[in-house]
N, C-alpha and C positions, 0 to 999 in steps of 0.2 A: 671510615678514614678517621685518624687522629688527631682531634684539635690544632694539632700546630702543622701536622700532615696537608691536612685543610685549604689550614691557611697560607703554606705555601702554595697552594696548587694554583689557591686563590689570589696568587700574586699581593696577600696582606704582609705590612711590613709593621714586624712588633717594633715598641717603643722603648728600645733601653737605654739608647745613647743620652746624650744630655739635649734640651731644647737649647738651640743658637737662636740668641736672639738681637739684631742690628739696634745698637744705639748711636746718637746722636748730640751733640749738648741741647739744652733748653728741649728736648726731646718731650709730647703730649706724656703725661704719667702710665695714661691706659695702655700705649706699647709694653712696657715695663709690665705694669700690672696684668695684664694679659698672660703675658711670656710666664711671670713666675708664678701665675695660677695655673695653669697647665703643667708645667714640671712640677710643682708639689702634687696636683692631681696624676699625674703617671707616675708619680714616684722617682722620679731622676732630677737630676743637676741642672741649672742655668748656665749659662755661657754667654756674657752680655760683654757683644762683639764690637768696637769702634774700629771701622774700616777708613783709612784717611787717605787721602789722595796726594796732601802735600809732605807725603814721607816716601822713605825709600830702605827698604834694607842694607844695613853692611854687616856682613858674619865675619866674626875673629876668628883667630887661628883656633880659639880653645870652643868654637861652635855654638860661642853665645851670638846673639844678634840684636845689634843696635839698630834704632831706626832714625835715620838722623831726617831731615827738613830737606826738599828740594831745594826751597831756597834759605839759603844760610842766614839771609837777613832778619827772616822771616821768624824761627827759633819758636815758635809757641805751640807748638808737636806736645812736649810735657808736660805743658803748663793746662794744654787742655784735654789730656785724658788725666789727669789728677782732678783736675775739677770734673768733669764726668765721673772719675770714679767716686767721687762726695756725692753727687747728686744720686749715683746707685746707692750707694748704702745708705743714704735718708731714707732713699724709694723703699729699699729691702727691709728694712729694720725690723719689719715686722710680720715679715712673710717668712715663714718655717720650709725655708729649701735651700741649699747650697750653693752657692753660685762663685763666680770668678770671673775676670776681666780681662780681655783679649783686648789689645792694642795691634791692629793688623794694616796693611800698607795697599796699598793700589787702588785702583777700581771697586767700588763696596759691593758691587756683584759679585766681581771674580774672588775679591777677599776672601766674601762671606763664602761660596763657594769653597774655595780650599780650607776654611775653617771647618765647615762641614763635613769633607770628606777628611780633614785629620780627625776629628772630633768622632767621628763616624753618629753625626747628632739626627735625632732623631725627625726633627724638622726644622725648618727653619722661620722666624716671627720676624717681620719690619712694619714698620708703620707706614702709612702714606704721607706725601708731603703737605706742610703746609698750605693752605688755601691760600690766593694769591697770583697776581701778574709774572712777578718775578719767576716767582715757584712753578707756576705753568710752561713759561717759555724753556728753562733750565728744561723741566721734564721732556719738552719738546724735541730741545736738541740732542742730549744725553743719555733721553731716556728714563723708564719705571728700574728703580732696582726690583720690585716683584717682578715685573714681568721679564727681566733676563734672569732671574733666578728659577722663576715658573718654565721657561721655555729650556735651560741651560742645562737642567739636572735632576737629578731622581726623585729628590727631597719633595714631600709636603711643604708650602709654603704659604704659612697665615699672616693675612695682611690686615694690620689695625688699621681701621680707616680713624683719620684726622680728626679731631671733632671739636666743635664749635667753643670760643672761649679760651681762657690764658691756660696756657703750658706749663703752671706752676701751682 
């Protein structure tokens, strides 16, 4: 049987699409770093995803889509994926791989999810949460994004664990 014969039979799933990977602000580096040493080791693209909860899509007539704020007071939706996007390109600067930035709306499972299956990405990278009281009970109530991503959908899904020390 033929190598790639094979590996269908064998239910293996090649790596072309790009690696999705969930950010964050003040996000641990090793996420980042993780994600875009794996895409330049496969040889495909990064896709460094900000899933936000407090936005909402509106599509224009002419098929573009703004993502405005739930709450209208509230207004700092652009203000902090442009700073995310700064802190990607410090991160990147020096890593030989292609990448680009997704500003996506809802649920950062389901987000990442449909990023995925647009992106047809090859797996998917998030990190774990900060260590912490606060960060425990949120996970408590709301939930792992790995683990509704893990249970939700096809994809591989690599999870940086947290690690000890500043985030910068």
């Amino acid at each position: 049987m033929a190598g790639s014969e094979a590996d269908s039979a064998a239910g293996l799933r090649r790596f072309s699409g790009p690696v999705l990977v969930g950010v964050v602000p003040r996000q641990h580096p090793s996420v980042l770093a993780g994600a875009a040493a794996l895409a330049a080791g496969l040889g495909v693209g990064l896709v460094c995803a900000f899933a936000d909860p407090e936005v909402y899509p509106e599509v224009r007539p002419d098929g573009t889509v703004d993502l405005l704020p739930i709450d209208p007071d509230a207004g700092a939706a652009a203000e902090t994926a442009d700073a995310l996007v700064s802190e990607l390109q410090a991160g990147l600067r020096q890593v030989p791989v292609a990448w680009e930035f997704r500003h996506l709306w809802g649920d950062p499972a389901q987000a990442l999810h449909r990023a995925a299956e647009e992106l047809d990405a090859s797996l998917i990278v998030v990190g774990t949460r900060e260590r912490g009281l606060a960060h425990r009970l949120e996970e408590r109530v709301a939930g792992s994004v790995a683990a509704h991503l893990a249970h939700r959908q096809q994809r591989p899904v690599l999870v940086v664990p947290a690690r000890d020390g500043p985030a910068g």
